[in-house]
C-alpha positions in Angstrom: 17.3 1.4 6.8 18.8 2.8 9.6 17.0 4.6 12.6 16.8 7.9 13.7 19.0 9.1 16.1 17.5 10.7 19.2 20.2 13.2 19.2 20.1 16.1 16.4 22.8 16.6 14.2 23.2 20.5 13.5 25.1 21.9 11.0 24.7 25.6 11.8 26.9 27.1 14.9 24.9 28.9 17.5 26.0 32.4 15.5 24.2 30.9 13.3 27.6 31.5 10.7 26.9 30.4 6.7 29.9 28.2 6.1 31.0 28.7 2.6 29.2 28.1 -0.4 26.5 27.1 1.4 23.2 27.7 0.0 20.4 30.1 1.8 18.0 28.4 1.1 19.5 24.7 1.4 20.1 26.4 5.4 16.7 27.7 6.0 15.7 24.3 5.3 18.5 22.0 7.3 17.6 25.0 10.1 13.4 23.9 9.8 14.5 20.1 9.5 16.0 21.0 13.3 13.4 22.8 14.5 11.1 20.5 13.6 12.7 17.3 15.2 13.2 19.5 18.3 9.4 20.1 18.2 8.5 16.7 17.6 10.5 15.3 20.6 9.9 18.3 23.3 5.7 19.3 22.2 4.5 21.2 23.8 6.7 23.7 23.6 7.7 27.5 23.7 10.3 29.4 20.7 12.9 30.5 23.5 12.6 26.8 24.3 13.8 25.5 20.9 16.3 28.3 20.6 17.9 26.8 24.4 18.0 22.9 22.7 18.9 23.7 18.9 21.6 26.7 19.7 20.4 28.4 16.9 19.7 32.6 17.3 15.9 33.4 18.2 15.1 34.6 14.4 16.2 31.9 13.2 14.0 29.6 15.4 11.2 32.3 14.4 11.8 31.7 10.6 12.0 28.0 10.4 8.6 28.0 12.5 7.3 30.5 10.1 7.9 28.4 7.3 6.4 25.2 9.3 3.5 26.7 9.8 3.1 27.4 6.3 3.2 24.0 5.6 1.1 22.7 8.0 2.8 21.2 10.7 2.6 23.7 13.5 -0.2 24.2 16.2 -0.4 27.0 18.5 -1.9 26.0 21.9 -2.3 29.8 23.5 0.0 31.4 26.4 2.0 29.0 28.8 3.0 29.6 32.0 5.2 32.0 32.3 8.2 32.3 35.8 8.6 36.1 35.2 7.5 38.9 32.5 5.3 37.6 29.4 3.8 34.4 29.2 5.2 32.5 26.1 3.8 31.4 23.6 3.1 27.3 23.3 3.9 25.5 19.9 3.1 22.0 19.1 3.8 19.3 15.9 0.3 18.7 14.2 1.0 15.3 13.9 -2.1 15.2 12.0 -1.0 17.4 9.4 -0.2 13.8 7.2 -0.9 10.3 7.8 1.6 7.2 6.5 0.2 3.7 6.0 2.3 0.4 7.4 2.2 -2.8 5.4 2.7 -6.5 6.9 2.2 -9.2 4.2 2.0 -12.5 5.4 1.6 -16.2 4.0 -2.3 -16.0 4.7 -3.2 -12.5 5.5 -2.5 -8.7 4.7 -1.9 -6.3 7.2 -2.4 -2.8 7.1 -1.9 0.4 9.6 -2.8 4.1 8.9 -1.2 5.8 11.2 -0.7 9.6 11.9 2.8 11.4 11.9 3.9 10.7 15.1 3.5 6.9 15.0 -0.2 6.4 16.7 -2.5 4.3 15.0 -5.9 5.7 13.7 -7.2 2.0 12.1 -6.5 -1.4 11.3 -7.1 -3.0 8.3 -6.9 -7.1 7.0 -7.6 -9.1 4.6 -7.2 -12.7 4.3 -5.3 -13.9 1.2 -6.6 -16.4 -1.1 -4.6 -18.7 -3.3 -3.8 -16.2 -5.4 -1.0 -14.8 -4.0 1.2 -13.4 -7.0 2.7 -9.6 -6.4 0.1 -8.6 -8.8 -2.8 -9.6 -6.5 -1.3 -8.8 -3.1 -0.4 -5.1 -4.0 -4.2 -4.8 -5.3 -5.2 -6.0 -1.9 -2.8 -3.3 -0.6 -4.6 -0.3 -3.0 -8.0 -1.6 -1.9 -7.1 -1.5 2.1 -5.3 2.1 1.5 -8.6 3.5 -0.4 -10.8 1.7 1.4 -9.0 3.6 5.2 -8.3 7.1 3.1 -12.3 6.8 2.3 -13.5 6.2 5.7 -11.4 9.0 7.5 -12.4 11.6 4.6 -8.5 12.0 3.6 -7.4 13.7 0.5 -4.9 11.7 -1.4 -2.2 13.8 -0.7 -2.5 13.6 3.0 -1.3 9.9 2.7 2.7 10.8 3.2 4.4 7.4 3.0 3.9 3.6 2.5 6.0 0.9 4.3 5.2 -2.3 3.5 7.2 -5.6 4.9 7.8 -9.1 3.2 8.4 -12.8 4.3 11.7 -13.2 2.4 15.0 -11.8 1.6 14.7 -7.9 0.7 17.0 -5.7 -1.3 15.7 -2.3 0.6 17.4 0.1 -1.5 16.5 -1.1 -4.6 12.9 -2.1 -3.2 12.9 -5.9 -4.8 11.9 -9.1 -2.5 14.7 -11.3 -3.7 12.6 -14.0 -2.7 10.0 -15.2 -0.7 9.1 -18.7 -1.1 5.6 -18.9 1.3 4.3 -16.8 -1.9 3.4 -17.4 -5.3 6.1 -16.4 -8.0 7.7 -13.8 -5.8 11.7 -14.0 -7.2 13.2 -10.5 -7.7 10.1 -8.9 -7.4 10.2 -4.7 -7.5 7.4 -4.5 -5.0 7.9 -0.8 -4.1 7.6 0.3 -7.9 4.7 -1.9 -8.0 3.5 -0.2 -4.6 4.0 3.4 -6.3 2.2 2.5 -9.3 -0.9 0.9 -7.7 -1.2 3.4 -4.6 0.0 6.6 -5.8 2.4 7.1 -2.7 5.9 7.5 -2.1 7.0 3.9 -0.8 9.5 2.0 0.7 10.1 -2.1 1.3 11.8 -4.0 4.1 12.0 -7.5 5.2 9.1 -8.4 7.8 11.0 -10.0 10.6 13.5 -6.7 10.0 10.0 -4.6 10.4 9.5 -6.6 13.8 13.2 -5.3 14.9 12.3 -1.8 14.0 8.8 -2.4 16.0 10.7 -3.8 19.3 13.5 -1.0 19.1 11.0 1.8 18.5 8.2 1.3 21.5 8.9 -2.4 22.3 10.6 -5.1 24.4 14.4 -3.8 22.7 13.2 0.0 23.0 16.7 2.3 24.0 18.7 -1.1 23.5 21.8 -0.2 20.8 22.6 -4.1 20.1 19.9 -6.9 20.2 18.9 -9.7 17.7 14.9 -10.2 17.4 14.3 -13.9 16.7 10.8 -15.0 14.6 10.4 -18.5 15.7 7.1 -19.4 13.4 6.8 -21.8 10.5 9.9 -20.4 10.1 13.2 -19.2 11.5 14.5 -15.5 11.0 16.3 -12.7 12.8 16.5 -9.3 12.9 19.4 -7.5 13.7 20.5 -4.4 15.3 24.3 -3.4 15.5 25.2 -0.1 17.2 21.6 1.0 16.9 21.8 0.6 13.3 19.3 -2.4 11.7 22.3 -4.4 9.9 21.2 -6.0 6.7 24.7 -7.6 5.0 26.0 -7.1 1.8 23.8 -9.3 -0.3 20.6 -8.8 2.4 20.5 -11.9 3.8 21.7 -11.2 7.2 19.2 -12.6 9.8 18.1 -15.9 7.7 19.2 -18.4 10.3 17.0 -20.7 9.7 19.8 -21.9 7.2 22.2 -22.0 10.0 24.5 -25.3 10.4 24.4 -27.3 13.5 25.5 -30.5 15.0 22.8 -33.4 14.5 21.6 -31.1 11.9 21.5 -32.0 8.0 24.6 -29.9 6.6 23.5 -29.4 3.1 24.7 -26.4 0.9 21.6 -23.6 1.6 18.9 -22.7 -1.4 15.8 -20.2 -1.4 13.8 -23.2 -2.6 13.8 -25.5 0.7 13.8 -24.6 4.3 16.9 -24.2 5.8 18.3 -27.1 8.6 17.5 -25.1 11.5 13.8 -24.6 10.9 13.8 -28.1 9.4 14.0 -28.8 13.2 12.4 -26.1 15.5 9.8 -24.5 13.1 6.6 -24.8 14.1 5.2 -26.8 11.8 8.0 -29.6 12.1 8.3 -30.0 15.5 4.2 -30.5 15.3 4.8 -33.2 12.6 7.4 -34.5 15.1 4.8 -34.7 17.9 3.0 -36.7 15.3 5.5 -39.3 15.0 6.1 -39.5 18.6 2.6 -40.1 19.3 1.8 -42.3 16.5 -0.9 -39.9 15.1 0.1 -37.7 12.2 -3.5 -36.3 12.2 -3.3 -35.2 15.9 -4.4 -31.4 15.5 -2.5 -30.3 18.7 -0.3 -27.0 18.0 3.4 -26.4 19.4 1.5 -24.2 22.5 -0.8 -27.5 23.3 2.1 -29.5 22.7 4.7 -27.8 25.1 1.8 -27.2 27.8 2.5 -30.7 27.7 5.7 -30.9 28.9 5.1 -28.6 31.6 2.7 -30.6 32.6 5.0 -33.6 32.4 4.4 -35.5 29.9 7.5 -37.1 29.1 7.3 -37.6 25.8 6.3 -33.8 25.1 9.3 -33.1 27.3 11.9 -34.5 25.5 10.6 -32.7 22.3 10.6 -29.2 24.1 14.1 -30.7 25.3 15.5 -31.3 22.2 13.7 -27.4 20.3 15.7 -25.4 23.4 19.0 -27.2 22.9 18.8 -26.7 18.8 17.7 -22.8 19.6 20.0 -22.5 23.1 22.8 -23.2 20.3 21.9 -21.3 17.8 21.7 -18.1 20.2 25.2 -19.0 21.5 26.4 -18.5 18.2 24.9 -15.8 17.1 26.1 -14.0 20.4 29.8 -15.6 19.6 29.5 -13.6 16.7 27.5 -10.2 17.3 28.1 -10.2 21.1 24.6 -8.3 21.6 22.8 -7.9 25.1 19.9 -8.8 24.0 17.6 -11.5 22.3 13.7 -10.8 22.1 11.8 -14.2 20.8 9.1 -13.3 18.9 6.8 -15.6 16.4 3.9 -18.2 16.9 6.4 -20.7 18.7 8.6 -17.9 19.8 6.7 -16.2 22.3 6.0 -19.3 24.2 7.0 -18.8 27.7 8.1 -22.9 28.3 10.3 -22.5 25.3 11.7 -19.3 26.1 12.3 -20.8 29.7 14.1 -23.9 28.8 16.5 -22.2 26.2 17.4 -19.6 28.7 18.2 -22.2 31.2 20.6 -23.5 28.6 22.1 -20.0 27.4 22.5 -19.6 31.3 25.4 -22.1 31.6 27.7 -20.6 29.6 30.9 -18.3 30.6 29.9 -16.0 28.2 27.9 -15.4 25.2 24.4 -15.4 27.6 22.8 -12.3 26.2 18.9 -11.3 28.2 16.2 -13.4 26.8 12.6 -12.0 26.6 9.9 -12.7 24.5 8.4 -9.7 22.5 6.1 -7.1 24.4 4.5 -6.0 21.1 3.5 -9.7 19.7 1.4 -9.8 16.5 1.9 -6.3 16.2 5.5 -5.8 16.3 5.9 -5.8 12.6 3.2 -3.6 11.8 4.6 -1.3 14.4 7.8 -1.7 12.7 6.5 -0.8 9.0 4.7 2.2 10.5 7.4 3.3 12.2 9.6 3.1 9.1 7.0 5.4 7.2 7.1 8.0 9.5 11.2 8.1 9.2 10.5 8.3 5.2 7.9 11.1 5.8 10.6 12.6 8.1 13.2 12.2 5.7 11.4 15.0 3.4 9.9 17.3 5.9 6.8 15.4 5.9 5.9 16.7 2.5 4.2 14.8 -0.2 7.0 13.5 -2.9 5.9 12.8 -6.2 5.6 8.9 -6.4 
């Protein structure tokens, strides 16, 4: 799925000239689609004011607001200042004319935003997941959390606009199916956003969840204006999302981003499968470098997490040391690579184990002694919430996509 540009496209001169065998009414709407970007991005605003940024004639302007207004998505705020004759009139997008919901399924818990049209959350919602998690029981949880929010803010079904729900594995967004996702239970070519449809009545749409996080950092995060930048999820497991040109870059089969298969030295080199973790989060996941701790310490039962653990090491511990030594050198190689390859400016560590600040530290210290391939390091300024930022943000381009009216799921 690939952002939206800050920049309108226009297809209509500033004669406003009908380019042959163009429909009239295919224009009226690409002219509204214009205005109504234009509104979003300068509100408050006055008509003369959209006619300077759009270059479209003044009844133009007047007819696509006309027809905005009828459906909702126009405020008038009253006279505005005026610097000489009569004051103009002030418009403004209702962004509360339609509310989307954002999604973030994860191995224990479900997620959920409702948010309004331009992005800000109105409520959270969670719920934690028991053993059963097959797709049939997780998009029942997701019906329950969307009725449950719809009920409580008095919204008419049709006011929910668009669903965007993210998933821990490999994701086939155009054809909505999670390929795989092995922290779940039976989830192999699963057609979550017909199942979403079905259960929920909305128009929705599907996306990785650590791809959700780079929407979430480029959209009002750590990566926010940044055209090329790789956001890594450093958790139980090891994933990337990529941005290339300000586009989110998904590969020809989806799987661009799943590093923790990637091949290193001193790591096992076995040929990668869905059905095992892959050899770099065999040694910098969370959960292993605990169980490595474990060995270190001669206690598998220790109960210390990777943030007690490197606190550790900055404390001095020497043992604790050399295991934060030995993560950072695995990762500080891993981001070489990736930078050999994609040559991006920027890296935001996200994840449990990602956003540790000893970590984060020690790699960039590594990253730092090379020629080139050194891209910024940061650790995510939206956390937890950067991939239900993400999904929500990704609704409201759906919405977008169809003048914020309700499709038919």
């Amino acid at each position: 799925m690939k952002t939206t540009s800050n920049t309108p496209t226009f297809w209509i001169s500033n004669r406003d000239r009908k380019p042959q065998g163009v429909d009239p009414k295919r224009m009226r709407e690409v002219n509204s689609q214009v205005v109504l970007r234009l509104l979003r991005a300068h509100s408050p605003c006055s008509r003369a004011d959209l006619v300077r940024h759009s270059g479209l004639t003044a009844p133009t302007v007047s007819a696509a607001i006309a027809l905005l207004q009828r459906r909702g998505l126009v405020k008038f705020l009253g006279e505005g200042v005026s610097q000489r004759g009569r004051p103009p009139s002030l418009l403004e997008f209702d962004a509360r004319s339609g509310y989307v919901v954002g999604v973030d399924i994860g191995g224990s818990t479900v997620r959920m935003a409702l948010a309004d049209l331009s992005g800000a959350i109105v409520e959270r919602w969670n719920r934690r997941l028991t053993r059963d998690k097959t797709p049939e029981r997780i998009t029942d949880v997701i019906s329950e959390g969307v009725s449950e929010m719809r009920e409580r803010h008095q919204l008419s079904a049709k006011k929910i606009l668009a669903i965007a729900a993210g998933a821990p594995g490999i994701t086939d967004a155009k054809s909505g199916h999670v390929l795989s996702a092995p922290n779940l239970t039976n989830w192999r070519d699963v057609p979550l956003r017909d199942l979403l449809r079905a259960k929920t009545r909305i128009p929705a749409t599907v996306e990785n969840d650590v791809n959700l996080a780079a929407i979430g950092e480029s959209s009002c995060g750590a990566a926010k204006d940044v055209r090329n930048f790789v956001f890594l999820a450093i958790g139980t497991g090891v994933g990337a999302g990529i941005f290339l040109n300000g586009h989110l870059h998904h590969g020809d089969t989806w799987s661009a981003g799943e590093i923790g298969y990637m091949l290193l030295p001193d790591l096992p080199s076995d040929a990668v499968a869905v059905n095992r973790l892959g050899a770099l989060e065999s040694i910098i996941g969370g959960a292993c470098v605990e169980r490595e701790w474990g060995r270190k310490i001669g206690n598998i039962n220790h109960g210390e997490t990777c943030e007690d653990i490197f606190a550790r090491a900055t404390a001095g511990d020497p043992r604790a040391r050399d295991l934060l030594a030995r993560t950072a050198r695995h990762l500080a190689n891993a981001v070489t690579n990736l930078s050999l390859v994609l040559d991006t400016s920027l890296v935001v560590f996200g994840g449990g184990l990602g956003s540790n600040s000893a970590l984060l530290e020690a790699t960039s210290r590594l990253v730092s002694k090379n020629q080139f391939a050194r891209p910024r390091l940061v650790i995510s300024s939206l956390g937890v919430e950067a991939q239900l930022q993400g999904a929500v943000h990704l609704a409201v381009q759906m919405a977008e996509a169809h003048g914020f009216q309700r499709q038919v799921a």
